[in-house]
C-alpha positions as CSV (number, residue, x, y, z in Angstrom):
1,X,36.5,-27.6,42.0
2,X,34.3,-27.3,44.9
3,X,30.3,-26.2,44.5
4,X,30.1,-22.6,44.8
5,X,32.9,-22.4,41.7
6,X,30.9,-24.2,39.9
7,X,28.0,-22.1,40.5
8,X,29.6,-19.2,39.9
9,X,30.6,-20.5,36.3
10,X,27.3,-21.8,35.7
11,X,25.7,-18.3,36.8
12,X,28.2,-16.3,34.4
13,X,27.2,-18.6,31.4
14,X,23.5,-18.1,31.8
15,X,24.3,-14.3,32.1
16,X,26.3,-14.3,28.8
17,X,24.0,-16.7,27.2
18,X,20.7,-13.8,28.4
19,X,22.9,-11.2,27.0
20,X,23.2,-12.4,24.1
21,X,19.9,-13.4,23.6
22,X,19.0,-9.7,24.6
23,X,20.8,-8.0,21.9
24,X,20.0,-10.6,19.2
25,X,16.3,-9.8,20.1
26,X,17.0,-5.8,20.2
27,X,18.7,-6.6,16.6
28,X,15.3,-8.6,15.0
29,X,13.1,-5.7,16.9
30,X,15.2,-3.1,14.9
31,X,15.2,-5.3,11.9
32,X,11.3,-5.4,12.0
33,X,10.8,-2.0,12.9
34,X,12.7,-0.8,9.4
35,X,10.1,-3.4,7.2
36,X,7.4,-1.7,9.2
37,X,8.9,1.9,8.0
38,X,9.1,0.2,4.6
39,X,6.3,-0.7,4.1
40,X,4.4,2.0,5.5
41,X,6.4,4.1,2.8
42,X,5.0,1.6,0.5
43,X,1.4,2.2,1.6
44,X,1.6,5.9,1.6
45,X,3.1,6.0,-2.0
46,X,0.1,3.5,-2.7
47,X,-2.3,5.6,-1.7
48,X,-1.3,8.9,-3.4
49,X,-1.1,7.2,-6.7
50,X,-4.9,5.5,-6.2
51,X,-5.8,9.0,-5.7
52,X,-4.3,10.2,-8.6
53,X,-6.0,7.5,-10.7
54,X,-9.3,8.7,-8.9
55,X,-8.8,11.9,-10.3
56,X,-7.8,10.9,-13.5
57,X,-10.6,8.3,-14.1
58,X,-13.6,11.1,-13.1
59,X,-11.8,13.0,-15.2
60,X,-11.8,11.2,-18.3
61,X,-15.2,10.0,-17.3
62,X,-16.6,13.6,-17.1
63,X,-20.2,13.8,-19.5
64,X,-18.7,16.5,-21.4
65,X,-15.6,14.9,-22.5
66,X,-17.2,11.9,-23.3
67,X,-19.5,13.6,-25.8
68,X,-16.5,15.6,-27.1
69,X,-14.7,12.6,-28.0
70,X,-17.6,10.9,-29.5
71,X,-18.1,13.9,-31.7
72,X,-14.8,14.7,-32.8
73,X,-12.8,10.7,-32.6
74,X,-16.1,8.6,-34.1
75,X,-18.5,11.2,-36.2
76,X,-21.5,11.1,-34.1
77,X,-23.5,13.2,-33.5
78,X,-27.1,13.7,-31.0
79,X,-30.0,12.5,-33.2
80,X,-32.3,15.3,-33.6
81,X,-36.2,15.1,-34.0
82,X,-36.2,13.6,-37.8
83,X,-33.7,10.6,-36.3
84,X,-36.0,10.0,-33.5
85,X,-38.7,7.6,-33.3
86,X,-41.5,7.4,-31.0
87,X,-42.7,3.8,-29.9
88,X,-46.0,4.2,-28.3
89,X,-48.1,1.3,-27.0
């Protein structure tokens, strides 16, 4: 076998071996690209339920209902002037 055989043999490996190391990285690029997707998803499905639990928690959190449930759940009631005391110094 002389030297430019050789070379040519030699060239056509390292051109397979860059192919395939082009398609294997085009595959991992792909593969990467649908976690990103993924996990955007993720994010975005995140964020609509934190604002639903936002909404939820002012809400339940609201001064009205607060004192409603107080009233009607535990019996209490707003102390009027005779359940009052004044502390002065």
């Amino acid at each position: 076998m002389n030297s430019t055989a050789s070379l040519v043999i030699l060239m056509a490996a390292l051109c397979f071996c860059s192919s395939i190391a082009v398609a294997y990285s085009k595959h991992l690029s792909v593969k990467a690209y649908g976690e990103l997707s993924l996990n955007q998803q993720i994010i975005d499905a995140l964020d609509v339920q934190w604002s639903q639990l936002q909404i939820e928690e002012s809400t339940f959190s609201e001064y009205g209902r607060v004192e409603r449930t107080a009233r009607d759940r535990l019996d209490m009631s707003f102390p009027g002037l005779d359940g009052s005391v004044m502390i002065v110094r």
